[in-house]
C-alpha positions in Angstrom: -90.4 -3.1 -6.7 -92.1 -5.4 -9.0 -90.2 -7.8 -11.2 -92.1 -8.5 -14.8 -91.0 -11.0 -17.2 -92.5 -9.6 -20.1 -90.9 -6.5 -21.0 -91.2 -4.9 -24.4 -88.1 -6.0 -25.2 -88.6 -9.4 -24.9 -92.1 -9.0 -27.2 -90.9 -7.5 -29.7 -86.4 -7.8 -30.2 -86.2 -5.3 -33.1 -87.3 -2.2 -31.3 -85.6 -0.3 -29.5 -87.2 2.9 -28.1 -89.2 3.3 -31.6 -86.3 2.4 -33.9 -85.9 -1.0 -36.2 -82.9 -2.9 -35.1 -81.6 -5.1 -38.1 -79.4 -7.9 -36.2 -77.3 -10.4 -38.1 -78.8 -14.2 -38.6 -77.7 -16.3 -35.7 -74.2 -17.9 -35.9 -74.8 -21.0 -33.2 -74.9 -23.3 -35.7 -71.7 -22.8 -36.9 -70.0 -22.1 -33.7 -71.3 -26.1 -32.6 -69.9 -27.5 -36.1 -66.3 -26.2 -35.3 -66.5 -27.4 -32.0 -67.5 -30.3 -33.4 -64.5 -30.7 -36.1 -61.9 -29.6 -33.5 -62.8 -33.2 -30.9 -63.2 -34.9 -34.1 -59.4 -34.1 -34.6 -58.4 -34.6 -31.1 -59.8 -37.8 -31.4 -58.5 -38.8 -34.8 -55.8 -41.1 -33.4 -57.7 -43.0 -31.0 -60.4 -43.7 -33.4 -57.4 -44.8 -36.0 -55.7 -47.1 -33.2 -59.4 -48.5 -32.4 -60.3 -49.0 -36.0 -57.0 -50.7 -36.7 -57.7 -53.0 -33.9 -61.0 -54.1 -35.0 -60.1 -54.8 -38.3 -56.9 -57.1 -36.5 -59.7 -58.7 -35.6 -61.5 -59.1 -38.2 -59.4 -60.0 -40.9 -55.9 -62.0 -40.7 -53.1 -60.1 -42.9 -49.9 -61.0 -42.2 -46.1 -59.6 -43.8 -44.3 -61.9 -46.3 -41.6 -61.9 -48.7 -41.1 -63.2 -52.0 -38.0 -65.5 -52.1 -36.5 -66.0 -55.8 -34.8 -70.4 -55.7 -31.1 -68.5 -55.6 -27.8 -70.9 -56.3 -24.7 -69.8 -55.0 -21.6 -69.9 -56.9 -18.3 -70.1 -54.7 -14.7 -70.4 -55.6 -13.1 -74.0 -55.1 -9.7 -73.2 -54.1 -7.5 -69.7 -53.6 -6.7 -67.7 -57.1 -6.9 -64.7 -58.8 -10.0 -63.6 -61.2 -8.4 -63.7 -64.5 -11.9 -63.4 -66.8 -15.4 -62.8 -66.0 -17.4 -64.3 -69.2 -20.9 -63.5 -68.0 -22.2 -59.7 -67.0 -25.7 -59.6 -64.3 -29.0 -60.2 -65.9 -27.4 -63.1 -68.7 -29.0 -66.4 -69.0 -26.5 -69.3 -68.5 -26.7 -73.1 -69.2 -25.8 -75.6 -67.3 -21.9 -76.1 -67.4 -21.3 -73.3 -69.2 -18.1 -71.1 -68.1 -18.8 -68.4 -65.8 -15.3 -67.5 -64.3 -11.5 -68.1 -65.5 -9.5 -68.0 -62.1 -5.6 -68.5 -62.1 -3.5 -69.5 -59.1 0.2 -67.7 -60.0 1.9 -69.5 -57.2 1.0 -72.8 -58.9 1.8 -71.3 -62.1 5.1 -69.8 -61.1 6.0 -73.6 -59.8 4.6 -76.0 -62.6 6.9 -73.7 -65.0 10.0 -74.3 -62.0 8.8 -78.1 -62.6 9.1 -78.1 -66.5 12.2 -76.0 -66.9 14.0 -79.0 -64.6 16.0 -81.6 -66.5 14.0 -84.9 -67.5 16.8 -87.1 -66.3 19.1 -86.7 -63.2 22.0 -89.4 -62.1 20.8 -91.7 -59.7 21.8 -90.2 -56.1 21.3 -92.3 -52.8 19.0 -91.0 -50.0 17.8 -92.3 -47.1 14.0 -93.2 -47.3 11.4 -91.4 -44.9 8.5 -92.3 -46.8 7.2 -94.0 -43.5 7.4 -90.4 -41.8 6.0 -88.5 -44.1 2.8 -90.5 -44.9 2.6 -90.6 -41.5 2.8 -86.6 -41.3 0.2 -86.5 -44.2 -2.0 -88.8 -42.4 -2.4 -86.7 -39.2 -2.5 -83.4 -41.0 -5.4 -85.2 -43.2 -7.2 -86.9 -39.4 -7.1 -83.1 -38.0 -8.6 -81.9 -41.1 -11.4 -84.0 -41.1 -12.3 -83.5 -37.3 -12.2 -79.3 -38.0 -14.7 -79.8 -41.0 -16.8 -82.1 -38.8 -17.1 -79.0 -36.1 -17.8 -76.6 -38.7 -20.8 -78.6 -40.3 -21.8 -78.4 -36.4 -21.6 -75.2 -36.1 -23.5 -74.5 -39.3 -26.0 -76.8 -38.6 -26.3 -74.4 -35.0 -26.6 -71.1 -36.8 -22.7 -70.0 -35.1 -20.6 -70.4 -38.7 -21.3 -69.2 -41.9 -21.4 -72.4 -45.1 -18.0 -70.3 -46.6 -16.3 -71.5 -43.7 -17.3 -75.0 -43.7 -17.1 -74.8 -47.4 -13.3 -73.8 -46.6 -12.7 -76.6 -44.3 -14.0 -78.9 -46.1 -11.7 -78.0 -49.4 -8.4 -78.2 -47.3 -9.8 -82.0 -46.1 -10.0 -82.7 -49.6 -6.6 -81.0 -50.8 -5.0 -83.2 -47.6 -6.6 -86.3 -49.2 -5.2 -85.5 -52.9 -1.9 -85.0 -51.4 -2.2 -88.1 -49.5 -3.1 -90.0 -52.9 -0.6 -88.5 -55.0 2.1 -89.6 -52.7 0.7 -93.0 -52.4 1.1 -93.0 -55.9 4.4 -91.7 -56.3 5.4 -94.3 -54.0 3.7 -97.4 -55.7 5.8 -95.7 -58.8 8.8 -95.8 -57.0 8.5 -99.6 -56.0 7.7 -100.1 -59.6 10.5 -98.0 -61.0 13.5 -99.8 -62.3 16.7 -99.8 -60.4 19.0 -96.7 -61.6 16.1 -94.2 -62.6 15.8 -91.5 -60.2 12.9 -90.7 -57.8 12.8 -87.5 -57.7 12.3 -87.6 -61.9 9.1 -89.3 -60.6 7.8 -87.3 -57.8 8.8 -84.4 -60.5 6.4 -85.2 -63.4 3.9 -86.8 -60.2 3.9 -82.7 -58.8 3.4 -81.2 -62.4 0.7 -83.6 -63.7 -0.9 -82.4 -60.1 -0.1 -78.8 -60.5 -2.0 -78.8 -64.4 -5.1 -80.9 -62.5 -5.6 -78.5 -60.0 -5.1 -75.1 -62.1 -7.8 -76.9 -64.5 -10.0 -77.2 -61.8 -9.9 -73.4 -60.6 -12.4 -72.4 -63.8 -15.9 -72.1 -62.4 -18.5 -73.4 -64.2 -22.2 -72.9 -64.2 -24.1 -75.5 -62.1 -27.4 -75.4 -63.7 -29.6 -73.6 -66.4 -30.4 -69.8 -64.9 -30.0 -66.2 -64.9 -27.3 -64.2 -63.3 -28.6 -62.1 -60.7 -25.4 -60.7 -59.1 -21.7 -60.7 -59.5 -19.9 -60.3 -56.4 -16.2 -60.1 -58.2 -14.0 -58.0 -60.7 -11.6 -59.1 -62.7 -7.9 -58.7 -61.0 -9.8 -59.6 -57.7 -8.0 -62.2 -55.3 -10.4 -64.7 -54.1 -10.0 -67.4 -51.3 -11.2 -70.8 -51.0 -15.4 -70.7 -50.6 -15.7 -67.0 -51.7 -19.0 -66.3 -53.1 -18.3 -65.4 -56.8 -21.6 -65.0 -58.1 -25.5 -65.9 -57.6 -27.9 -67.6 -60.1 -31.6 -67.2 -60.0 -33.3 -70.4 -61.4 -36.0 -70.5 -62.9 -38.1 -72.9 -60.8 -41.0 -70.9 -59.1 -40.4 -68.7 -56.4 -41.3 -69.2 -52.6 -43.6 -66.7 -50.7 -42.3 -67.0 -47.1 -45.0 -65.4 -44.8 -44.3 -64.4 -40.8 -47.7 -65.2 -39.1 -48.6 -64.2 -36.0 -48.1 -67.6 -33.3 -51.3 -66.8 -32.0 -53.1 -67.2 -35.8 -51.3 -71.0 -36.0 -54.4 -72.7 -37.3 -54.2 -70.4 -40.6 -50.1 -72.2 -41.4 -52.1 -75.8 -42.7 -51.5 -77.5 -45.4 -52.9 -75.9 -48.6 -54.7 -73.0 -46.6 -55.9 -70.7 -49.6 -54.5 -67.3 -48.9 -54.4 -63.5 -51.3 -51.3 -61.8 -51.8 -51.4 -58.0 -52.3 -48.9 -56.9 -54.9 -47.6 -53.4 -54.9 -49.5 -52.2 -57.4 -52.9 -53.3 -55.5 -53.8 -56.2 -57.4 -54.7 -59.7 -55.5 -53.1 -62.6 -56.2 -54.4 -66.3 -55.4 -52.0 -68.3 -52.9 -51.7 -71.4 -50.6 -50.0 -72.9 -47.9 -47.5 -75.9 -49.1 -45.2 -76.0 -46.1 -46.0 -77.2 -42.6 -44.4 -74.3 -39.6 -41.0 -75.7 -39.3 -39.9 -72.7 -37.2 -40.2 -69.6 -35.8 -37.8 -66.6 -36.7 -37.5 -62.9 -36.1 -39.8 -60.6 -38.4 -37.7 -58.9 -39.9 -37.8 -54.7 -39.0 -38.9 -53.5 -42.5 -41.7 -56.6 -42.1 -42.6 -55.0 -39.1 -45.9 -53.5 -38.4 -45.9 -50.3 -35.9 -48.8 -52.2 -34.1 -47.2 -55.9 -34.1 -48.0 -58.1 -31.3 -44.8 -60.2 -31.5 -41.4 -59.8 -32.8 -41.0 -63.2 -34.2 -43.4 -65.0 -36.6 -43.8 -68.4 -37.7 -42.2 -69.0 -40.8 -45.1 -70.2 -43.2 -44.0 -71.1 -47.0 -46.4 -70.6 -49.7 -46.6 -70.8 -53.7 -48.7 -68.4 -55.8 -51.8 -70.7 -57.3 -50.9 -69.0 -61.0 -47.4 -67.7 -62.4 -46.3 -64.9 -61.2 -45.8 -62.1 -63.7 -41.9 -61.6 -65.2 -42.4 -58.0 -63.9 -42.5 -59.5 -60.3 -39.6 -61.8 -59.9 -37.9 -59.6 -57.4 -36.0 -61.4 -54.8 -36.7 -60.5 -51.3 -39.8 -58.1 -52.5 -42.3 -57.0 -49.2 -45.8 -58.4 -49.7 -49.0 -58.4 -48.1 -51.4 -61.5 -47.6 -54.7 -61.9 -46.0 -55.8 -65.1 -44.9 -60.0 -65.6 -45.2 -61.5 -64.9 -42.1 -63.0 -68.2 -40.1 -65.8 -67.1 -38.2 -66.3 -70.5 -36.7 -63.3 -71.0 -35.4 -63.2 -67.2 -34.3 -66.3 -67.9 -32.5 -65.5 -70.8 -31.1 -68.4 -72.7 -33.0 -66.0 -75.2 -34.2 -66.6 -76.6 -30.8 
């Protein structure tokens, strides 16, 4: 049998035994362009993870945060929130009266105190001054030594400042008792002979009673804006409770977490950008020297981070940043300029 390779059909596609065959155009084309469009897809994410990683390369962003200058505003001693004379959002001055706390306990006794007769007959008593200076003296050495521990422990990171804040107001309660009995006992000395003592450690207890419940008011410590009240009237509050916060208006701090690896970018007046949320760029530098290093925190995070903890790099905006803005603790962006030379290793 002999084999051709150039059969009719092959000369001439559109005949067939006499008749015109009309085919449809050819569809390769398309078939390869949906091929094509389907590894594409398959491939999107690695050419995503690759393209991210070159551009980590590239160029040196890094997450920040805006921090607003905050001062706190705690309670002195124990008492109850009587009036609150400012509302969130209100400028303040300096000194002017935020909160109107009341103690009842000291209330309930200075009224004890004044409803007492203003003379009583002389009575004889045996004197244990010596004891009880001696009582208030240890009470006031232990005092000191805890508040000593807890500015230790604050210093360490293991207490919170309301705590210390705490110990340190009963050292300094122990030390007013200490001098208000030293007092009532150089009155004593000085008292004539036939006038009661206890007339005098009366009125000594009231005028400290009145100094103290003066003292409980809480006053604004500098010129601000209220940013958050932490308390409602009626509310019990102990000593070193956080009543309120004050944002002043001294320009705000951009703390950025940069990668250890990128430590040559945390100098000194580095020039940096600062993406706002609405896209625009704003000019930046470096004015704080790497102090420490601190965990990023997770809404900082990047999915692709290369640490967990970042060096803690302060910076201030080159221009004022917009009223719109001043949001404490608001997520930014920055992108330090790329140095090829030192990328390169040509700084060498």
């Amino acid at each position: 049998m002999k084999i051709r390779f150039d059969s009719r059909k092959e000369q001439d596609p559109t005949q067939e035994q006499g008749l015109n065959v009309l085919y449809a155009p050819g569809k390769r084309m398309a078939f390869r362009l949906r091929w094509y469009l389907i590894l594409f897809l398959v491939a999107s994410p690695l050419i995503w993870l690759v393209g991210k990683l070159i551009i980590s390369l590239l160029l040196i962003d890094a997450p920040a945060q805006l921090r607003l200058p905050m001062q706190e505003v705690r309670a002195r001693d124990a008492g109850r929130v009587e009036q609150l004379n400012v509302k969130t959002g209100e400028q303040v001055q300096s000194e002017q009266p935020l909160v109107r706390l009341d103690n009842p306990e000291w209330r309930a006794r200075l009224s004890q105190l004044e409803s007492m007769p203003a003379q009583t007959a002389p009575v004889s008593q045996v004197d244990s001054s010596a004891g009880e200076r001696q009582l208030l003296k240890a009470r006031l050495g232990r005092a000191q030594l805890r508040a000593q521990q807890w500015d230790s422990l604050v210093q360490q990171g293991a207490a919170t400042h309301a705590e210390a804040l705490a110990a340190s107001n009963e050292r300094d309660g122990l030390r007013s008792d200490l001098l208000a009995f030293e007092r009532r006992e150089q009155m004593a000395r000085q008292t004539p002979q036939g006038y009661d003592k206890d007339v005098m450690q009366q009125n000594a207890e009231q005028q400290w009673l009145k100094t103290r419940l003066a003292a409980l008011s809480v006053t604004a410590p500098d010129t601000g804006r209220v940013s958050e009240v932490l308390v409602t009237q009626g509310e019990n509050v102990g000593p070193g409770t956080l009543l309120m916060r004050l944002e002043l208006p001294a320009d705000p701090l951009l703390w950025i977490y940069l990668e250890p690896s990128n430590i040559n970018y945390a100098e000194i007046g580095q020039p940096l950008r600062v993406r706002m949320p609405d896209g625009e760029w704003l000019d930046a530098h470096v004015v704080q020297a790497v102090e420490s290093a601190s965990r990023t925190p997770v809404d900082l995070r990047g999915p692709f981070a290369a640490s967990q903890v970042g060096l803690q790099v302060a910076a201030r905006f080159d221009q004022p940043l917009p009223g719109r803005w001043r949001i404490d603790q608001l997520p930014l962006n920055v992108r330090f300029p790329t140095n090829w030379r030192r990328m390169l290793g040509a700084n060498n």
